[in-house]
C-alpha positions as CSV (number, residue, x, y, z in Angstrom):
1,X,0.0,0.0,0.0
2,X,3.0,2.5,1.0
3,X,4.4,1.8,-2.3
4,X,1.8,2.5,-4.5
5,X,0.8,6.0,-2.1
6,X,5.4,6.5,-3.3
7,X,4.3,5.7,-6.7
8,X,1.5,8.5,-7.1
9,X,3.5,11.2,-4.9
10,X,6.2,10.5,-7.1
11,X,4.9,10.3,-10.4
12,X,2.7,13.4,-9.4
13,X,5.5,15.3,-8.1
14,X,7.8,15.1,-11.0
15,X,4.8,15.7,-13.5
16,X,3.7,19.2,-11.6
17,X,7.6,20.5,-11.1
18,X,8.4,19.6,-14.6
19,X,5.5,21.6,-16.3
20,X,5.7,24.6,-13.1
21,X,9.5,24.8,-11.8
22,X,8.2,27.3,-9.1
23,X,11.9,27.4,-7.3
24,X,13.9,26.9,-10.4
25,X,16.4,24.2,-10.2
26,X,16.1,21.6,-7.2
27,X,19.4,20.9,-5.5
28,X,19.8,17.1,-4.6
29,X,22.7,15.1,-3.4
30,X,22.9,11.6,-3.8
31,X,25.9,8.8,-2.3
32,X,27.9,6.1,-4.4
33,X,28.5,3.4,-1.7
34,X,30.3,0.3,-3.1
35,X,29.6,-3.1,-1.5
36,X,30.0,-6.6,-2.3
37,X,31.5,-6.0,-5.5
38,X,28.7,-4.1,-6.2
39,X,26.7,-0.7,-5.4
40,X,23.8,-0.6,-3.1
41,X,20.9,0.9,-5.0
42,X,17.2,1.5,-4.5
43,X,14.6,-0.1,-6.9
44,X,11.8,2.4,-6.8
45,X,8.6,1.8,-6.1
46,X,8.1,4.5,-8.7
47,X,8.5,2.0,-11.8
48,X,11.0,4.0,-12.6
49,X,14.3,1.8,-12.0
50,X,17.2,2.1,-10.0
51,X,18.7,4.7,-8.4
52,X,21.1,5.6,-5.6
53,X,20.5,6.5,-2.3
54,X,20.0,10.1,-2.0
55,X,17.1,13.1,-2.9
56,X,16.1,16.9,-3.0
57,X,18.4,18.8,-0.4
58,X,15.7,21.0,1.7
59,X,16.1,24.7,1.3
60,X,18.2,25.1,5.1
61,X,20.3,21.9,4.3
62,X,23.6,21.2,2.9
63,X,24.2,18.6,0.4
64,X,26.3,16.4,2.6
65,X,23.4,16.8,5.3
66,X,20.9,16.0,2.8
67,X,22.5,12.9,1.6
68,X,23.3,11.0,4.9
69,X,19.6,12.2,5.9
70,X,18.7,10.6,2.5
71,X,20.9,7.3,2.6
72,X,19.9,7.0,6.7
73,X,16.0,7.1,5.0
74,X,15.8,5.1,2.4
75,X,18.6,2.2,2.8
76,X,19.5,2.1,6.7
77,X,22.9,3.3,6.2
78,X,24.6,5.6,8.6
79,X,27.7,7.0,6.4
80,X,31.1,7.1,8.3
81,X,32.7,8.9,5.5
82,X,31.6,11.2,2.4
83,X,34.0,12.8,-0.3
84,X,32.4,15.1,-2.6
85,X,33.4,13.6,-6.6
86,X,31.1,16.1,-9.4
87,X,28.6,18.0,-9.7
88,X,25.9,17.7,-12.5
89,X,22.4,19.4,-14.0
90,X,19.7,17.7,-15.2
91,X,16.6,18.4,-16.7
92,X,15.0,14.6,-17.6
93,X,12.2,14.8,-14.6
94,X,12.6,18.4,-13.8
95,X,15.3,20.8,-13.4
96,X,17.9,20.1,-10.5
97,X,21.6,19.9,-9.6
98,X,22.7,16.9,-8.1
99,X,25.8,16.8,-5.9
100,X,27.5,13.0,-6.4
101,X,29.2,11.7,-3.6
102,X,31.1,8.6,-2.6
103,X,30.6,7.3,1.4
104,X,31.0,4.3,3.4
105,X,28.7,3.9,6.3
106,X,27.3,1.1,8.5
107,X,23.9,-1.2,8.2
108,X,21.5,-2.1,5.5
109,X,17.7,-2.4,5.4
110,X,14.9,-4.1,3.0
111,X,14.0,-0.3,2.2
112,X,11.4,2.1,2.4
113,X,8.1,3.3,0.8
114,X,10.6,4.7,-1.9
115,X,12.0,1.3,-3.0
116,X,14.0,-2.0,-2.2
117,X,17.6,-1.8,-1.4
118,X,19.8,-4.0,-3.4
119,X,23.3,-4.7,-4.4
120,X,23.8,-3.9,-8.1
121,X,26.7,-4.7,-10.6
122,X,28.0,-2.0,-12.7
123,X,26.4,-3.9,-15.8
124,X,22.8,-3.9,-13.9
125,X,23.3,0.3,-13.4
126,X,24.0,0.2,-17.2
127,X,20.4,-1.1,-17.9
128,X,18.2,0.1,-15.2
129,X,19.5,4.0,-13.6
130,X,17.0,6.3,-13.8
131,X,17.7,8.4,-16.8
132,X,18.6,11.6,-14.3
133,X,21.3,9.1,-12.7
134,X,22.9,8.5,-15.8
135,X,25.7,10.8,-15.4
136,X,27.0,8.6,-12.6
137,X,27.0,5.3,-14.0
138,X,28.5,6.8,-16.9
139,X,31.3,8.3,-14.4
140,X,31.8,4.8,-12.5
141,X,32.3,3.1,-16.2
142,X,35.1,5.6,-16.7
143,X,36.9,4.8,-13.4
């Protein structure tokens, strides 16, 4: 039931902001945190595909706050460390900047209302990011 209520915010939200941008361009922040030979990402509920932790920074907070609230909320990771790696714009949903990150942190849950947490391969990413998270897997393939 939680999932479906993500799936209409969601889907709602990013039709509304994308036709009225009221603020302009959202900031958001999101964390690359490798595991298992893998990354841990979150399978929206959305439909949409996978993504990694993170989300919209509120209008008092930092990026670095908003993406340990943001990995704490949707995969029960507490993140020990955090090093800022690029900054990007996007305009595929709506219009925001997204602050990339890489962290290492503590725990692991099943998820949230937004999605499943999983371990994805590289290869996986490749198939299934978001289209506004494409700039990262893109970055990782580089590495």
């Amino acid at each position: 039931m939680r999932q479906r209520l993500f799936w209409l915010i969601s889907r709602s939200a990013i039709f509304l902001y994308s036709k009225f941008p009221l603020f302009g361009r959202i900031r958001g922040a999101v964390v690359i945190i490798r595991r298992d030979d893998g990354f841990v990402a979150v399978d929206r509920s959305d439909g949409l595909g996978l993504c990694f932790p993170g989300g919209n920074a509120r209008p008092w907070e930092s990026e670095e706050a908003a993406v340990r609230r943001e990995a704490r909320e949707e995969a029960g990771i507490a993140l020990r460390s955090l090093q800022f790696k690029f900054r990007f714009e996007s305009s595929v949903f709506y219009p925001v900047t997204t602050s990339v990150f890489e962290g290492e942190g503590e725990g692991r849950s099943a998820g949230s209302w937004e999605g499943k947490v999983l371990i994805a391969t590289l290869d996986e990413l490749n198939l299934r990011i978001i289209p506004s998270q494409r700039p990262i897997v893109d970055y990782l393939k580089s590495l």
